[in-house]
C-alpha positions as a printed Julia matrix, in Angstrom:
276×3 Matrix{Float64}:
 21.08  35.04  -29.05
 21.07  31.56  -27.35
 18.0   30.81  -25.24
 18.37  29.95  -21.39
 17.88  26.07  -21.64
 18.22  25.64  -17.77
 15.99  28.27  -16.55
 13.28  26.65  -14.31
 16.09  23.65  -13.99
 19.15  25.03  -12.73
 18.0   28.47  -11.51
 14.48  30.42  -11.59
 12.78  31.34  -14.8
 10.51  33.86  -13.29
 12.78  37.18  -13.1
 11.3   38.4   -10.18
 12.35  34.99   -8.81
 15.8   35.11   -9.86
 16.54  38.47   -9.01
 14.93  37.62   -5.33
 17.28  34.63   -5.27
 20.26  36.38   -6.44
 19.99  39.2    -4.62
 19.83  36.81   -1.35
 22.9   35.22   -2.45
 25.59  38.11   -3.15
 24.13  39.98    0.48
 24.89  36.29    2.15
 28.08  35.9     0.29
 32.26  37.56    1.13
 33.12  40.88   -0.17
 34.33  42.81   -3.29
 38.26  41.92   -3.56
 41.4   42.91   -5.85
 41.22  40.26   -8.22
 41.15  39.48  -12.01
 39.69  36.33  -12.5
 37.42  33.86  -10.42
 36.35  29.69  -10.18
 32.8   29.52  -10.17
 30.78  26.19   -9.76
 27.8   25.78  -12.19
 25.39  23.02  -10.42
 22.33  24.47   -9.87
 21.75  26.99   -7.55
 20.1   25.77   -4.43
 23.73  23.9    -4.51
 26.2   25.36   -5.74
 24.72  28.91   -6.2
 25.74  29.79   -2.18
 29.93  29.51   -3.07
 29.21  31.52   -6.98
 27.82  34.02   -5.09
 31.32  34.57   -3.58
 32.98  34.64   -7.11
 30.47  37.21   -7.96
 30.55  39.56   -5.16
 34.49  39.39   -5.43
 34.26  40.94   -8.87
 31.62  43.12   -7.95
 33.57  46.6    -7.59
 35.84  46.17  -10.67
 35.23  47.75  -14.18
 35.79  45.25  -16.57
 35.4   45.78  -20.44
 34.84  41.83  -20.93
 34.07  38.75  -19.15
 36.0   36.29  -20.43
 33.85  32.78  -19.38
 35.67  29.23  -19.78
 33.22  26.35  -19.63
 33.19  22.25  -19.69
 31.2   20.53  -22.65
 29.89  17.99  -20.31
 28.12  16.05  -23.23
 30.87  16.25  -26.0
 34.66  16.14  -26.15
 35.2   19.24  -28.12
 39.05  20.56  -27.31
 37.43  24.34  -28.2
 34.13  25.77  -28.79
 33.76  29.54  -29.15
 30.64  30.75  -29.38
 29.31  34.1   -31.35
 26.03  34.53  -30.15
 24.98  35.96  -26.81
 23.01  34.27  -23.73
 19.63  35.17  -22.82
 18.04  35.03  -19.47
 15.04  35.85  -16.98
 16.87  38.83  -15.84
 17.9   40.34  -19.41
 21.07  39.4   -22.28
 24.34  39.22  -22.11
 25.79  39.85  -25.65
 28.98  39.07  -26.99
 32.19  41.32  -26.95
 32.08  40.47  -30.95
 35.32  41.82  -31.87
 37.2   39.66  -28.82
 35.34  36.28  -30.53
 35.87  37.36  -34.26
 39.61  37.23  -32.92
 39.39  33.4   -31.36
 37.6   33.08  -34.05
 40.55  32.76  -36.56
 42.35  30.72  -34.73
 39.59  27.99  -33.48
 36.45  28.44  -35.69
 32.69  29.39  -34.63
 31.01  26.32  -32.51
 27.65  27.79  -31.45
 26.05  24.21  -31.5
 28.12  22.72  -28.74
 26.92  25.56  -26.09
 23.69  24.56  -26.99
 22.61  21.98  -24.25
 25.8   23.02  -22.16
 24.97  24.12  -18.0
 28.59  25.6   -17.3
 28.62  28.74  -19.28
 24.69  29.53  -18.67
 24.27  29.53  -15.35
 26.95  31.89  -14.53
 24.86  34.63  -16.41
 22.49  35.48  -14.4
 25.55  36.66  -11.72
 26.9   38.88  -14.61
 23.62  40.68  -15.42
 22.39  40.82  -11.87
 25.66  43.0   -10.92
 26.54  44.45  -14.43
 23.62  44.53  -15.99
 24.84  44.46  -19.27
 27.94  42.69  -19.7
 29.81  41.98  -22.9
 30.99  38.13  -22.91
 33.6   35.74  -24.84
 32.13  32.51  -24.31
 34.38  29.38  -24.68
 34.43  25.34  -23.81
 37.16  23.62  -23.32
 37.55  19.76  -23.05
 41.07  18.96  -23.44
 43.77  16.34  -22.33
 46.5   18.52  -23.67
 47.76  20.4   -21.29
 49.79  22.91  -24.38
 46.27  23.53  -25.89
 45.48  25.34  -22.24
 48.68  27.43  -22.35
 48.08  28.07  -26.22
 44.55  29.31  -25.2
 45.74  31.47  -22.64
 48.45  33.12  -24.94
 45.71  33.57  -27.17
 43.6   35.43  -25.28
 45.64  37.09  -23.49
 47.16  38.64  -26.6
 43.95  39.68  -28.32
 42.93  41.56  -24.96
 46.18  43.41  -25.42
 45.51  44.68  -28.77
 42.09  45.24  -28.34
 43.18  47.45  -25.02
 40.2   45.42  -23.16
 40.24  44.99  -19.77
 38.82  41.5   -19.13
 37.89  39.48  -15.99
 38.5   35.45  -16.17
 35.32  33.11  -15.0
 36.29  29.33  -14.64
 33.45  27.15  -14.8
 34.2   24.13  -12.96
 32.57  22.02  -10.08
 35.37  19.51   -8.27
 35.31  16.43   -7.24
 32.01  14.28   -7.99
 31.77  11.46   -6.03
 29.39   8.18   -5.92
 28.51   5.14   -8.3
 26.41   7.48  -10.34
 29.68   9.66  -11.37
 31.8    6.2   -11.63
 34.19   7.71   -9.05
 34.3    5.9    -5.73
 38.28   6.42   -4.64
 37.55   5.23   -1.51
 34.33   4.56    1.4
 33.36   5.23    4.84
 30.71   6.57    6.95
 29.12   9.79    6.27
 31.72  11.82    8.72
 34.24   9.83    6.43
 33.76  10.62    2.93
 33.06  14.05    3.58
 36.6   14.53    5.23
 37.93  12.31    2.74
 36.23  14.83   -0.42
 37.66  17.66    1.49
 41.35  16.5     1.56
 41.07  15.47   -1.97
 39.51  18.42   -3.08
 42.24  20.78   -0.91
 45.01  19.12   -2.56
 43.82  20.44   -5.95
 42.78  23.86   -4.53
 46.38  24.0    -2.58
 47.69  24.0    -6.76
 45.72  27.02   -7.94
 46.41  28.79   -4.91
 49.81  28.63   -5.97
 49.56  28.76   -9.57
 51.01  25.43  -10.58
 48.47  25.01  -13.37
 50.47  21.78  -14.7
 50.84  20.36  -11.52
 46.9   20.77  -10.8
 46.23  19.43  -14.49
 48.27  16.62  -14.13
 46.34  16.04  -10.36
 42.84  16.96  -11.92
 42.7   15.35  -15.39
 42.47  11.53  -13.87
 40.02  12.72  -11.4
 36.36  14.01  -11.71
 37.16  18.06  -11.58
 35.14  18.63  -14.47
 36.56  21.85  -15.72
 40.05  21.19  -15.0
 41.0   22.32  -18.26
 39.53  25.88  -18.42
 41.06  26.31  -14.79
 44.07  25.37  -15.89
 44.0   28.14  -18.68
 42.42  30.6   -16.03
 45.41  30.13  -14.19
 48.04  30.59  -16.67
 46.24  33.44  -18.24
 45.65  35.59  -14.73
 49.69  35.26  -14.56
 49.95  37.34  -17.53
 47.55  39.69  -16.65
 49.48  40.58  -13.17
 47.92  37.98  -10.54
 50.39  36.53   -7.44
 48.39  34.48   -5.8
 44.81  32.98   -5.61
 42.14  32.99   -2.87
 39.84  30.24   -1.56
 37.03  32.25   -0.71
 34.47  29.08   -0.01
 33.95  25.41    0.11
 31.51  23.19    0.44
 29.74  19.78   -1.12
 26.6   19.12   -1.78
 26.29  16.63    0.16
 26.38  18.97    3.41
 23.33  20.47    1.6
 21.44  17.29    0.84
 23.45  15.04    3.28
 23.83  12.63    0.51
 27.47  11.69    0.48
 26.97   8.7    -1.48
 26.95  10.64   -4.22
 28.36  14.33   -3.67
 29.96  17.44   -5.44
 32.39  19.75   -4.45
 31.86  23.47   -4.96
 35.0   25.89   -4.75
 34.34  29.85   -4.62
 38.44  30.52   -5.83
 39.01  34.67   -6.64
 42.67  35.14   -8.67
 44.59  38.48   -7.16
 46.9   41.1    -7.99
């Protein structure tokens, strides 16, 4: 079982706490919808935690078997990680769906180490356990280039879910555009009022791609930009086609700069739910 690194960083580590703060979230956030798969920003969540809460609550009503959850090694360029162990947290474990990863397993090897010190997968936990209490995961990073490793991916797991009979939900871990001198991406300037409208259009052009379903087009778009999970939303796409979905769903949109009002350097979180 992999300890929560990030509690008391990212999100509470008292469970009271966390419950409290999740609990305020989901009531705050849309509404249960028809969908198989979700984008979920992983920043922590006095940012970000406002448009996850969305994801979450969009998934809330379905019975899933599995959770399928496709992260971003922010600190390595490992193409695939799969991990075997489960994730721990204030509010209780999620364990692994260990027949799903002994299955990815044969095809791309067992990388617990690189999940160690990663954010993206771990802080979408707490969501799961809150709602499902206890929620049987196939944890995966992907940092690719290669768009035909995404598609592979998908084909993958979409075919082990078959033959297992499981009846799995997609999470995309991903954050868009970051923004400033401390990210090294500064596209263009302006005021305040300026940026921010500026983030938004870039930002929409890339959402206006998943909503409809052009995964290569939105890797192509996404790979030379700062969209850190562009990869694993690129296989959530492709891999919701095969399980039925016709369209995706901006359900919210923010950055955290209308949070902080720091624009100089600002994210941009994306609440996206993947429908039947």
């Amino acid at each position: 079982m992999r300890i929560a690194r990030f509690a008391g960083q990212f999100y509470p580590s008292d469970r009271q706490e966390l419950e409290k703060h999740i609990k305020k979230l989901i009531e705050s956030s849309g509404k249960p919808e028809k969908c198989i798969g979700v984008i979920a920003p992983h920043a922590g969540y006095n940012y970000s935690g406002n448009a996850a809460a969305f994801s979450y609550n969009a998934i809330s009503k379905k019975d899933f078997d599995t959770f399928v959850i496709i992260g971003v090694n922010h600190s390595a360029r490992t193409n695939i990680a799969v991990s075997n162990e489960g994730f721990s947290t204030p509010l209780g474990n999620a364990e692994t769906d260990k027949e799903f990863c002994s299955e990815l397993i044969k095809e791309y090897g067992a990388n617990n180490f690189a999940h160690l010190y990663e954010h993206s997968i771990e802080v979408q936990i707490p969501f799961l356990v809150y709602l499902f209490k206890n929620p049987k995961i196939v944890p995966i990073l992907i940092s690719t280039e290669d768009y035909n490793e995404c598609i592979k991916l998908a084909e993958k797991i979409n075919n082990i879910s078959e033959n297992l009979k499981r009846k799995i939900c997609i999470i995309a871990s991903s954050d868009f555009m970051h923004y400033g001198q401390s990210y090294g991406f500064v596209p263009f300037s302006g005021t305040k009022a300026e940026v921010k409208k500026k983030m938004q259009n870039y930002d929409r052009k890339a959402i206006n791609f998943i909503k409809n379903l052009k995964s290569r087009d939105f890797f192509d778009f996404a790979k030379s930009s700062t969209i850190c999970g562009c990869a694993g939303i690129a296989v959530a796409i492709e891999l919701c086609k095969m399980l039925g979905c016709k369209k995706a769903k901006l359900l919210d949109y923010y950055t955290s700069g209308d949070i902080s009002g720091d624009y100089e350097n600002s994210v941009g979180y994306a609440s996206v739910a993947f429908m039947k």
